[in-house]
N, C-alpha and C positions, 0 to 999 in steps of 0.2 A: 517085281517091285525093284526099285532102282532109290536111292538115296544121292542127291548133289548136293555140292559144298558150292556155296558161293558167297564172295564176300563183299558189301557197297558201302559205300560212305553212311554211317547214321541216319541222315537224314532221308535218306530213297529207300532204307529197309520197309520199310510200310507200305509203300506206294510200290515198289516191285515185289512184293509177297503177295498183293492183292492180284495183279498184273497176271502174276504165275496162276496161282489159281483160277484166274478166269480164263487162262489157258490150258489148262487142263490137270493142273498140278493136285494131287489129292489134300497136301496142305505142306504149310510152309512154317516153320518156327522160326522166331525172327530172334538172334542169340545177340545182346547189346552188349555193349563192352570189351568188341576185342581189337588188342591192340596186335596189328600186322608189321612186320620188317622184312625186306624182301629189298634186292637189287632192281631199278628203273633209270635207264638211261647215265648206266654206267655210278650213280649213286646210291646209297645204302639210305633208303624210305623207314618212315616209323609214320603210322596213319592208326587213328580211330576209326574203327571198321564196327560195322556188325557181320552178323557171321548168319546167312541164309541157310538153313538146311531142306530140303525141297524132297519130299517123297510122292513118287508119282511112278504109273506103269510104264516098263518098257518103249511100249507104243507110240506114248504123248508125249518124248522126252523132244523129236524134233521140233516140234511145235513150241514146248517150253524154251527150248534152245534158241529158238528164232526169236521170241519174246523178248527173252533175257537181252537179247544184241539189241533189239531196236530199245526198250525202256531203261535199260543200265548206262547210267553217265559214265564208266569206262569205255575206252578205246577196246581193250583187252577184258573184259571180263572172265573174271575165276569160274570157269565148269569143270567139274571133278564128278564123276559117276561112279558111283561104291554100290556096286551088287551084295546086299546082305543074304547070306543064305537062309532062302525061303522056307526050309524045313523047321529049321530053329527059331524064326521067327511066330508071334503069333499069328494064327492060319486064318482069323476075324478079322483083324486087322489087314492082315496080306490080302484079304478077299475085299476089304472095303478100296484098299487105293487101288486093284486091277478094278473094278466094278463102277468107281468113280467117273462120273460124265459131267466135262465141260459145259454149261449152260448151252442151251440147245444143241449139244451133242445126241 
């Protein structure tokens, strides 16, 4: 199981968590309200963001991967991949997002 960080303008959070999981993402919480600052193009940015967080098996992460670039109105979009240790996690739960199949998967 694999947990990503991603973060899109307000408005595309909906539209690329649906995106994600019909590419194979076991689900996506979609975090509103956060405020990002970060350096672009030599300037110091302040953007309203939401904040994706994307759980999905190791396996389907390409796939989610390639998603994210064609449906994300960044250039650059945030992928971050945080391996939670599976032991500690619940083992239902970890058994549901490896188990998960994309519609006609």
């Amino acid at each position: 199981m694999r947990v990503v960080l991603c973060t899109c303008p307000p408005d595309a959070a909906e539209p690329l968590a649906r995106g994600l999981v019909e590419k194979g993402a076991a689900c996506v919480n979609v975090v509103p309200g956060v405020t990002s600052f970060y350096v672009w193009d030599g300037a110091l940015q302040r953007d309203a963001e939401a904040l994706l967080v994307v759980k999905a098996d190791e396996e389907r992460l390409p796939a989610i991967e390639s998603a994210l670039g064609e449906l994300h109105p960044y250039s650059l979009p945030e992928w971050v991949v945080l391996a939670p240790d599976e032991d500690l996690s619940s083992a239902a739960y970890r058994d549901w997002v490896h188990g998960r199949r994309p519609p006609g998967g």
